[in-house]
NUGU-439526 format. One record per residue (C-alpha): residue number from 0; residue in three letters; x, y, z. Coordinates in steps of 0.001 Angstrom, whole numbers, always signed. Example, Ala and Ser with C-alpha at 12.3 -4.5 7.8 and 13.67 -1.06 7.14 Angstrom:
2
     n   res         x         y         z
     0   ALA    +12300     -4500     +7800
     1   SER    +13670     -1060     +7140
END
This chain:
417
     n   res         x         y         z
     0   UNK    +16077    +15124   +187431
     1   UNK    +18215    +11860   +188838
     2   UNK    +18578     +8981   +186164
     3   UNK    +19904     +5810   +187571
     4   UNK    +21879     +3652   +185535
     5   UNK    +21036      +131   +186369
     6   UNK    +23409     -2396   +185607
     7   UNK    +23004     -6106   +184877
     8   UNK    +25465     -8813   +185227
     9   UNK    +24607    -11829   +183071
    10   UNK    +26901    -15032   +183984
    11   UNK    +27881    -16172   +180476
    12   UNK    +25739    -20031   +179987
    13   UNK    +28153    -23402   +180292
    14   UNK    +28633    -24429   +176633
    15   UNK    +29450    -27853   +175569
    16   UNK    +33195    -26991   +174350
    17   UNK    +33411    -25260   +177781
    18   UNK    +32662    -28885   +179670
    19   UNK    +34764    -31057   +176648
    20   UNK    +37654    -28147   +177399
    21   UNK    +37789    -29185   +181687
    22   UNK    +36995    -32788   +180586
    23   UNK    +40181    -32303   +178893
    24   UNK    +41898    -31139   +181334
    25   UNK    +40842    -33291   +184127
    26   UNK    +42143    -36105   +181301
    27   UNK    +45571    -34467   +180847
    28   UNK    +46120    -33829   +184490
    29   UNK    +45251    -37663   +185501
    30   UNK    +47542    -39275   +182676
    31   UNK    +50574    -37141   +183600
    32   UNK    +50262    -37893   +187513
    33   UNK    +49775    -41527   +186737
    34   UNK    +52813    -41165   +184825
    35   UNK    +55035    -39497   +187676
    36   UNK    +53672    -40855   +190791
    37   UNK    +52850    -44560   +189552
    38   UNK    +54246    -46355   +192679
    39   UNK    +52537    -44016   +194873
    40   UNK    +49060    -44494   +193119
    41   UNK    +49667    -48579   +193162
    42   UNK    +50128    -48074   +197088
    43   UNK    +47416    -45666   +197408
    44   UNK    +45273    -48146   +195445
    45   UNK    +45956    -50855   +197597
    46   UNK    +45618    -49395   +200934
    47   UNK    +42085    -48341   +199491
    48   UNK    +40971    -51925   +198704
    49   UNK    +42326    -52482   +201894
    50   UNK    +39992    -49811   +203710
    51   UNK    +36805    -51377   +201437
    52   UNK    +37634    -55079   +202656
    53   UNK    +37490    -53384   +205943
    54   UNK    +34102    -51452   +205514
    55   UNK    +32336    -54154   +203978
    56   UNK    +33116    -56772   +206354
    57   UNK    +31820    -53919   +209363
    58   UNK    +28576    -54097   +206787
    59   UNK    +28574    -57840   +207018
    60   UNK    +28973    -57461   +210820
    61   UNK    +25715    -55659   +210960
    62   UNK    +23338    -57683   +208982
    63   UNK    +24399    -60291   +211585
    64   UNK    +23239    -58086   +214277
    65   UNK    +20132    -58130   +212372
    66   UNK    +19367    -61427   +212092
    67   UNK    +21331    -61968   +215982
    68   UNK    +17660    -61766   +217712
    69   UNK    +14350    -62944   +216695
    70   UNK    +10975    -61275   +217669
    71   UNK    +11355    -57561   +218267
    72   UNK    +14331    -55384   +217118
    73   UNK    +16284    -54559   +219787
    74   UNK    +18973    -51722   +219703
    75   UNK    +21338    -53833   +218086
    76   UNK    +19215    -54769   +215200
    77   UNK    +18345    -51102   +214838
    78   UNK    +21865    -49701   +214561
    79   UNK    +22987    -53154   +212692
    80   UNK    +20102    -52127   +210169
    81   UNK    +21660    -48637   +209663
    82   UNK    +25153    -50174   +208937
    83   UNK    +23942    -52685   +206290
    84   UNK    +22283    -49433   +204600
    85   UNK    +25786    -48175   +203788
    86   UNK    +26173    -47683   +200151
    87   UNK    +29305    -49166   +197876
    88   UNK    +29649    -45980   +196279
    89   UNK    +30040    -44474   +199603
    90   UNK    +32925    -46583   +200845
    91   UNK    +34960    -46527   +197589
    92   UNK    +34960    -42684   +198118
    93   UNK    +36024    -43107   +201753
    94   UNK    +38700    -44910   +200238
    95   UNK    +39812    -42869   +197939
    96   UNK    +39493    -39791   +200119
    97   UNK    +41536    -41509   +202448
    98   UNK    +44840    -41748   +199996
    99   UNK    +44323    -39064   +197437
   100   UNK    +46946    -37139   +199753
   101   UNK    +49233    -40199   +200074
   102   UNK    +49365    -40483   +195981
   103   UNK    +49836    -36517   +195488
   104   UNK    +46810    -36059   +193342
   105   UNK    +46563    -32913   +191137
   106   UNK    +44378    -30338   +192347
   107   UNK    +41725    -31613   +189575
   108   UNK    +41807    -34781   +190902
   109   UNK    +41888    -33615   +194860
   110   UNK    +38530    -31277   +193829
   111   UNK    +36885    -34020   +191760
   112   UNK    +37177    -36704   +194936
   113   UNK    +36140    -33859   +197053
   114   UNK    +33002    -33260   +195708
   115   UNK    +32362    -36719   +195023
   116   UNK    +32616    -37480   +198618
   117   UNK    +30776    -34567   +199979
   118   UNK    +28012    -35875   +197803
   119   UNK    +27973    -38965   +199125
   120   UNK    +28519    -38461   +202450
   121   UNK    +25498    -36431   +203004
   122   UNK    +23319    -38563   +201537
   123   UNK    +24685    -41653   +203452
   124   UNK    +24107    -39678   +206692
   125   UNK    +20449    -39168   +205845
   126   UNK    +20186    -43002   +205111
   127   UNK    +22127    -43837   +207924
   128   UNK    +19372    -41369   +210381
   129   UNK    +15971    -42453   +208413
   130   UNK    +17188    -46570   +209628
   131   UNK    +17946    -45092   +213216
   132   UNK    +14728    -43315   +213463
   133   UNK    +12292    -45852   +212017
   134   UNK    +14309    -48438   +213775
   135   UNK    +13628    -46660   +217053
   136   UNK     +9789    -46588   +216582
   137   UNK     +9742    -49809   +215153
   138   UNK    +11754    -50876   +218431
   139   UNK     +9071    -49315   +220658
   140   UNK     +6340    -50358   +218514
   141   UNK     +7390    -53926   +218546
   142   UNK     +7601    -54715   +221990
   143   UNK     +5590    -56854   +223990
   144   UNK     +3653    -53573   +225648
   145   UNK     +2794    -52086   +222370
   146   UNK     +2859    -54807   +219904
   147   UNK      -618    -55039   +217378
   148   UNK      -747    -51572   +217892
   149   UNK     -1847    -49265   +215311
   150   UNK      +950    -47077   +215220
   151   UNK     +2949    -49900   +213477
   152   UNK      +311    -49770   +210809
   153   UNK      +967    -45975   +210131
   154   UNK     +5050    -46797   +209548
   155   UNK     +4425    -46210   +206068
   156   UNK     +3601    -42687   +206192
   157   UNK     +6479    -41848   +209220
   158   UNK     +8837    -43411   +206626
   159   UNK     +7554    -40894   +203887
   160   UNK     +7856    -37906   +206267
   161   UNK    +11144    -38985   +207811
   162   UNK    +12422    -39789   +204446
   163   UNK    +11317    -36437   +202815
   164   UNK    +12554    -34095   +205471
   165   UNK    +16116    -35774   +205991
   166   UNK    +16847    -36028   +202161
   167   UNK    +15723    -32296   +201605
   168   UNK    +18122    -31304   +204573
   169   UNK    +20828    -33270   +202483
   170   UNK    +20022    -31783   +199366
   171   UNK    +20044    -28241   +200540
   172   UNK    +23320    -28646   +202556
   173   UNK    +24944    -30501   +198638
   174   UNK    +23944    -27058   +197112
   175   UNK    +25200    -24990   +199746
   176   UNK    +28801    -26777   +199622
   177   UNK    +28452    -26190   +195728
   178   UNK    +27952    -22474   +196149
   179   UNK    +24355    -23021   +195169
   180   UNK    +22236    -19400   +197193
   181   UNK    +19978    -21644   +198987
   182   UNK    +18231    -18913   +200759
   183   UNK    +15454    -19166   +198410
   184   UNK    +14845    -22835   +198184
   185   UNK    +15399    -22830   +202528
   186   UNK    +12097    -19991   +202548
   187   UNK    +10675    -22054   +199873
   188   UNK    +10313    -25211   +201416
   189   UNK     +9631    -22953   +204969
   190   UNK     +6630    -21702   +203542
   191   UNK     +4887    -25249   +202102
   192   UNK     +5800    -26440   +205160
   193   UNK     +3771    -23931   +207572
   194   UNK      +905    -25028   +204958
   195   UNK      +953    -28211   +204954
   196   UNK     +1627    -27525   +209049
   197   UNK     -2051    -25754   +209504
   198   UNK     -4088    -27726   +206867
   199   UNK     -3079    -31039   +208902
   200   UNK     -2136    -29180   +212550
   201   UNK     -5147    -31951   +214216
   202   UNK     -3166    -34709   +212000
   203   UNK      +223    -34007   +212595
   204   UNK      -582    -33506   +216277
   205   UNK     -2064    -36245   +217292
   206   UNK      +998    -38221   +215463
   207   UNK     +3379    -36212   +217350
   208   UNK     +1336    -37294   +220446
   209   UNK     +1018    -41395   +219755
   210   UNK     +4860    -40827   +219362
   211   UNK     +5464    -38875   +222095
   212   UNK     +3352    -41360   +224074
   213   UNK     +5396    -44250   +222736
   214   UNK     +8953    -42595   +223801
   215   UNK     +8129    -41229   +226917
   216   UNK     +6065    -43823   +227863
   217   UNK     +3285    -42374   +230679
   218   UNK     +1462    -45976   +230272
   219   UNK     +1439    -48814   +228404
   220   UNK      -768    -51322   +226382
   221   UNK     -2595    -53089   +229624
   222   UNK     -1855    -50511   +232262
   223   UNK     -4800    -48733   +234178
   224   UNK     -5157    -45553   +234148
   225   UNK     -7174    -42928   +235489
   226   UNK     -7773    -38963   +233595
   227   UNK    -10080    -36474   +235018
   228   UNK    -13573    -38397   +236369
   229   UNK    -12841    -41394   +233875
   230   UNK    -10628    -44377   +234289
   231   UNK    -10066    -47659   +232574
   232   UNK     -7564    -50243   +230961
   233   UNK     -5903    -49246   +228283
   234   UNK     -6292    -51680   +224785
   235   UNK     -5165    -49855   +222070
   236   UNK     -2747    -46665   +221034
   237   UNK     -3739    -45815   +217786
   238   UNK     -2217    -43116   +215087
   239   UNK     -4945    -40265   +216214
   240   UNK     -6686    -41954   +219202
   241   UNK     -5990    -44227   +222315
   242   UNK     -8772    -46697   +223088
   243   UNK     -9534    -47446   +226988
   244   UNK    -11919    -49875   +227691
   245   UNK    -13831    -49019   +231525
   246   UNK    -14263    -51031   +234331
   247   UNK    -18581    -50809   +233418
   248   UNK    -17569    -52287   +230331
   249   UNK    -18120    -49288   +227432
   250   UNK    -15129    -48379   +225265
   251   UNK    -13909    -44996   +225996
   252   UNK    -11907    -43495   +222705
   253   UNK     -9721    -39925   +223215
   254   UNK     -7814    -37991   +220763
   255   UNK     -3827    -38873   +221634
   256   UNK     -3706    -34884   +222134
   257   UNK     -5794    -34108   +224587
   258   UNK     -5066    -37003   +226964
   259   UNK     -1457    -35736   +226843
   260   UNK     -2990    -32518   +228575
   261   UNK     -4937    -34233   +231136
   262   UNK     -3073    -34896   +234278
   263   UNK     -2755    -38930   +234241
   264   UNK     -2481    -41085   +236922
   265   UNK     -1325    -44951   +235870
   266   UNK     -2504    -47376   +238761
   267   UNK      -414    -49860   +237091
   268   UNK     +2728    -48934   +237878
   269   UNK     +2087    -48658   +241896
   270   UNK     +3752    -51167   +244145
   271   UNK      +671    -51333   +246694
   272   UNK     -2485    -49782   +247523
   273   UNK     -3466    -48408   +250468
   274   UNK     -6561    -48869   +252383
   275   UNK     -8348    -46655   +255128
   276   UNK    -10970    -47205   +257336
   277   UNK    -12245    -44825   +259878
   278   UNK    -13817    -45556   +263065
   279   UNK    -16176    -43881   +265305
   280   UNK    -15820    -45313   +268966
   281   UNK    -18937    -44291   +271104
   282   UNK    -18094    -41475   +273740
   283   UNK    -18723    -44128   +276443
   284   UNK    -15880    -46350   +275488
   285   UNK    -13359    -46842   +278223
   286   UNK    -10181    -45184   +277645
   287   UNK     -7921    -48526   +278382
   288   UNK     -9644    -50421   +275096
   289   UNK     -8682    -46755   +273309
   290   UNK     -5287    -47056   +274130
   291   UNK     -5355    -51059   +273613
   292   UNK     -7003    -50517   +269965
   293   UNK     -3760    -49774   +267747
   294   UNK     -2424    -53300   +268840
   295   UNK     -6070    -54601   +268132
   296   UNK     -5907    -53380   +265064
   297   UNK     -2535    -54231   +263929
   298   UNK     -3396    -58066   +265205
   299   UNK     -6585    -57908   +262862
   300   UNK     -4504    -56616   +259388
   301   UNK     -1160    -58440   +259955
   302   UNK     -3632    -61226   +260493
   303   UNK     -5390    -61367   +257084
   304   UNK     -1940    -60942   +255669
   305   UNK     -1554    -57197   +255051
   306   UNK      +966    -54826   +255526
   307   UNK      -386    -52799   +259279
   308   UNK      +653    -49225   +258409
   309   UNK      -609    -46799   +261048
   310   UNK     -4043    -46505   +263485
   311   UNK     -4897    -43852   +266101
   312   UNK     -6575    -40977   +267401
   313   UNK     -7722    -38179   +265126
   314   UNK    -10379    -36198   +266156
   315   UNK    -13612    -35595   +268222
   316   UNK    -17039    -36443   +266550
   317   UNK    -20416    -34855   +266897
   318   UNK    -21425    -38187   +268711
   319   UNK    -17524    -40401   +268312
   320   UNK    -14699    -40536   +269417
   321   UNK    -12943    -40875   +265878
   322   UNK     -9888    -43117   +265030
   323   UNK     -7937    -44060   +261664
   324   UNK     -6389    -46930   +260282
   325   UNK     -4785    -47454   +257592
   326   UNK     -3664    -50730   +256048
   327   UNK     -1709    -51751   +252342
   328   UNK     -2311    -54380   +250206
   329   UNK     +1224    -55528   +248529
   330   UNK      +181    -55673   +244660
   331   UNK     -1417    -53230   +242685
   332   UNK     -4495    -55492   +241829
   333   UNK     -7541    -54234   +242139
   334   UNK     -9121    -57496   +242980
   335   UNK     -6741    -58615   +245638
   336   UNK     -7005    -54999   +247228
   337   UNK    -10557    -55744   +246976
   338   UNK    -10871    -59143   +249011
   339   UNK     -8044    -57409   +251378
   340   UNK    -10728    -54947   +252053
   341   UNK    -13137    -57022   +252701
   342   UNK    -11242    -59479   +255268
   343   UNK     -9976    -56207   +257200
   344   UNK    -13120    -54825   +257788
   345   UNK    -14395    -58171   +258718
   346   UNK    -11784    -58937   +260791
   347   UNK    -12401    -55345   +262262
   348   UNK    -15883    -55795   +262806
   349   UNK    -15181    -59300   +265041
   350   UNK    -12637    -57924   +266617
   351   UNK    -14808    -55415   +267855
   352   UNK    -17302    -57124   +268756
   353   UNK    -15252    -59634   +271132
   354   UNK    -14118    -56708   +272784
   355   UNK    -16843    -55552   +273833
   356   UNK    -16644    -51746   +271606
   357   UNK    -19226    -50251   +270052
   358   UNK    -19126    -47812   +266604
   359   UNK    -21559    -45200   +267232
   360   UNK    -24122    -44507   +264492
   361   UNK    -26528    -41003   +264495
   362   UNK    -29513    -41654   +266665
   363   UNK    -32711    -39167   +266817
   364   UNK    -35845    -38510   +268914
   365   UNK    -39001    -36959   +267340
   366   UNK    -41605    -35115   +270002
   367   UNK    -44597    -33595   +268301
   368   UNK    -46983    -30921   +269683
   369   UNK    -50317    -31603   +270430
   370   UNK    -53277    -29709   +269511
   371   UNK    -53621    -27950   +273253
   372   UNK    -50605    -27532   +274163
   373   UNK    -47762    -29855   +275526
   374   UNK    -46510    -32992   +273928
   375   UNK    -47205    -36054   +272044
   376   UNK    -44933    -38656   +272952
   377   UNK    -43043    -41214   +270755
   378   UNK    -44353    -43773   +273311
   379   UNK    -47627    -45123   +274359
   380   UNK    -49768    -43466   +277098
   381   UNK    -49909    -45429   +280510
   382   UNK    -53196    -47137   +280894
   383   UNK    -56193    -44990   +282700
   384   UNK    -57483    -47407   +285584
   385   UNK    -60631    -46827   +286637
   386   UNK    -62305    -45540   +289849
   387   UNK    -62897    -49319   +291051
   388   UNK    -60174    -50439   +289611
   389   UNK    -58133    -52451   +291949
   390   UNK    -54698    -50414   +292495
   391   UNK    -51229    -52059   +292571
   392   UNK    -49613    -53204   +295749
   393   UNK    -46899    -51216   +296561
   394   UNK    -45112    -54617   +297514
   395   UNK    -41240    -54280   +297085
   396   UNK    -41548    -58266   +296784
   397   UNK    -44235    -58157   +293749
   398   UNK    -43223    -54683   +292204
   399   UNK    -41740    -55305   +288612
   400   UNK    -37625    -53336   +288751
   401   UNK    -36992    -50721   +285365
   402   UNK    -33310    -52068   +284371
   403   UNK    -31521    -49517   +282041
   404   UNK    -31171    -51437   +278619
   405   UNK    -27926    -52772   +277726
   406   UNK    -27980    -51269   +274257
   407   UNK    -26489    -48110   +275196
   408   UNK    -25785    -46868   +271332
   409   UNK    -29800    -46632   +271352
   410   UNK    -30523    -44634   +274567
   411   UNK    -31019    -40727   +274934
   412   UNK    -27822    -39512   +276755
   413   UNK    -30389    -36012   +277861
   414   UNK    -30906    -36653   +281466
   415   UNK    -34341    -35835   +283071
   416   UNK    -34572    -34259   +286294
END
């Protein structure tokens, strides 16, 4: 049988003549370097007022760049905003971190300042990143695209999350330069935070999107935009939602996250749009007014003041010869691309028309079967004339001429024998 010895090590508790016995010598250790290096120290201690002239007037600099600009906070104001946040206690231990070599402090002194300005270092580099990244949203928030928007409602929360994660990071990375095991605290706060992850994953995702939506910027406040079979202008980007409002009228509301999946096309930021028409010539048409119809229809846009961008040939019809033009209106209005449509295929439609061309259309021809056999036609019977009927004179002079009808869109192209 095996018997293992276990053995404890227990760290002996801090007492209060342990702390009054370093206190001591922290005291002893100051007095006799004051005492040995005094010119030194009175240098050192100038130079540092020096140095904290110099940082607070760089503080002053930046609550000017704060106040520089009204209306929205431009990048100035953002990273003047982080500047002002810089702490006094934080730039007398820049100072004094700065000339504890000059002034040959004791090693008690050198480990004191040390610590001291690890401490406040950190923490003045989370205060310094919370302004930067609240000043960024509040930057993007507060421009003329996304101002009113509800995002810049929700800033109070952002500022708790923002504020809770950086300060945590500084607090773990103060323990760690202490000595502090921080493995347990790091899994700790790893573990509430996968919790507090799924219990709010619709939340927290939908926040993620309305920012991702405000940095990236797919569309704007105002900009049309079209997602799957819907389209619309959009009015509002909320914390969890973005409201669009249709061209019909309704008000169309989606979750931020799943229009971030949809494939989104943003009208608004074209230069033009381009219109089509296609045209179906009648097989009859002389070849000359085919070849002449490009220029025709390049007349007819640059005409109505558009932008002619190509027209020709493309293809044989059923019952058309079939051409293509294509045409751009210069803004990305809907309405003027509207009324440009309109005066085009007016303009088309004269032009046409002077020309003498003709757009064919599908014509048909019913015949029915009669009870006995044969055909019923579409068109009357001839009249029966009677046995004393008088007949017709055959009388070239008097005998009425068939002309074939000028509409030829309308007549049967079979031929009879």
């Amino acid at each position: 049988m095996t018997t293992t010895n276990i053995t404890q090590t227990k760290t002996a508790a801090l007492t209060a003549s342990d702390v009054h016995a370093q206190a001591q010598n922290l005291f002893t250790a100051s007095f006799v370097w004051i005492q040995t290096h005094w010119l030194q120290i009175i240098i050192a201690v100038a130079t540092a007022a020096v140095i904290i002239v110099a940082l607070h007037f760089l503080r002053r600099l930046g609550n000017k760049l704060c106040n520089s600009r009204p209306g929205p906070a431009g990048w100035g104001s953002v990273f003047g905003r982080a500047i002002v946040k810089t702490g006094n206690f934080f730039i007398v231990m820049v100072a004094a971190k700065l000339v504890a070599g000059y002034a040959h402090a004791p090693p008690e002194v050198t480990t004191t300042i040390s610590f001291l300005f690890t401490v406040s270092a950190v923490f003045q580099a989370a205060i310094w990143a919370r302004e930067i990244i609240l000043g960024s949203i509040e930057h993007r928030t507060g421009s003329d695209q996304y101002s009113g928007e509800a995002i810049g409602s929700a800033m109070g929360i952002i500022r708790i999350l923002v504020t809770f994660a950086l300060f945590a990071i500084a607090l773990i990375v103060v323990l760690d330069n202490l000595g502090v095991n921080v493995t347990g605290l790091v899994a700790g706060l790893g573990v509430g935070g996968i919790a507090i992850g799924l219990a709010a994953q619709g939340i927290f995702g939908d926040l993620f999107a309305a920012l991702a939506i405000i940095f990236d910027r797919p569309f704007r406040r105002g900009d049309a935009i079209s997602y799957d079979n819907s389209s619309g202008t959009v009015e509002a980007i909320g914390l969890k939602s973005t409201r669009i409002r249709a061209a019909t009228g309704e008000e169309r509301i989606i979750a931020n996250r799943n229009l971030l999946d949809k494939e989104i096309l943003n009208t608004s930021q074209r230069d033009y749009r381009r219109g089509q028409f296609k045209l179906g010539l009648v097989q009859w048409t002389p070849v000359e007014k085919m070849e002449r119809l490009p220029d025709m229809l390049r007349e007819v846009i640059e005409g109505c003041g558009r932008n002619f961008v190509r027209a020709g040939f493309i293809g044989f019809g059923e019952a058309s010869y079939d051409f293509d033009v294509e045409f751009d209106s210069p803004t990305s209005s809907f309405e003027d691309f509207f009324n440009a449509r309109h005066a085009v295929g007016l303009g088309v439609i004269k032009r046409l028309n002077a020309e003498g061309i003709e757009l064919a259309y599908p014509t048909q021809t019913a015949f029915a079967a009669a009870p006995r056999g044969g055909m019923i036609r579409p068109y009357p019977e001839a009249p029966d004339y009677g046995v004393n009927a008088e007949p017709v004179p055959d009388n070239p002079d008097t005998s009425a001429e068939l002309k074939p009808s000028a509409d030829k869109s309308a007549v049967d192209q079979d031929s009879t024998p």
